[in-house]
C-alpha positions as CSV (number, residue, x, y, z in Angstrom):
1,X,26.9,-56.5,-71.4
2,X,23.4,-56.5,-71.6
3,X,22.7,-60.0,-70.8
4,X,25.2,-59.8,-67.9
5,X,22.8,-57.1,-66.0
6,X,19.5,-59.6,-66.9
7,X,21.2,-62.1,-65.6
8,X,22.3,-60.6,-62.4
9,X,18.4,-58.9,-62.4
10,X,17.5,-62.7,-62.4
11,X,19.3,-63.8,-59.4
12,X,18.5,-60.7,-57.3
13,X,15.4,-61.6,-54.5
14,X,12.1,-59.4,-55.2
15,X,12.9,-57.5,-51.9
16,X,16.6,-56.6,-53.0
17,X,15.0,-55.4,-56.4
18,X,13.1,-52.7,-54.2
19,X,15.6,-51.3,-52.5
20,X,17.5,-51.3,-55.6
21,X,14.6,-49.0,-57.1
22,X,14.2,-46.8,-54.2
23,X,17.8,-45.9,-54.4
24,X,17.6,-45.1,-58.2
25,X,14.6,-42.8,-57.3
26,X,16.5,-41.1,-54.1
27,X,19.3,-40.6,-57.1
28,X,16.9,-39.5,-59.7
29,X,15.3,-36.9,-57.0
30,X,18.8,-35.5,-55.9
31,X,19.7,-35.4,-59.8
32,X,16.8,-33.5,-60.3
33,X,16.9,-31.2,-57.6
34,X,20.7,-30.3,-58.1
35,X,19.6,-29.6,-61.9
36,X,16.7,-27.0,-61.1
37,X,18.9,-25.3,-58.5
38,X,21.8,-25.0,-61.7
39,X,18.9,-23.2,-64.1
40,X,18.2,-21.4,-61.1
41,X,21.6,-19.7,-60.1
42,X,22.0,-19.4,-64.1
43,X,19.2,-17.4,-65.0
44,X,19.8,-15.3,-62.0
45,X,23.0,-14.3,-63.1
């Protein structure tokens, strides 16, 4: 499985490797966000 995603990496253009990594940081932010507002509400509670 793992050399399936290299391989596909591989073929991808530098430019299409960027946008793929700004949408895992938008994700990663979101995630992150979502996660602090949870402890939040929780320790409020």
């Amino acid at each position: 499985m793992k050399s399936k995603l290299q391989a596909r990496m591989k073929a991808l253009s530098f430019s299409e490797k960027i946008k793929i990594l700004g949408k895992l940081r938008d994700r990663e932010k979101a995630i992150a966000a979502a996660g602090l507002r949870r402890k939040g509400s929780m320790g409020s509670k």
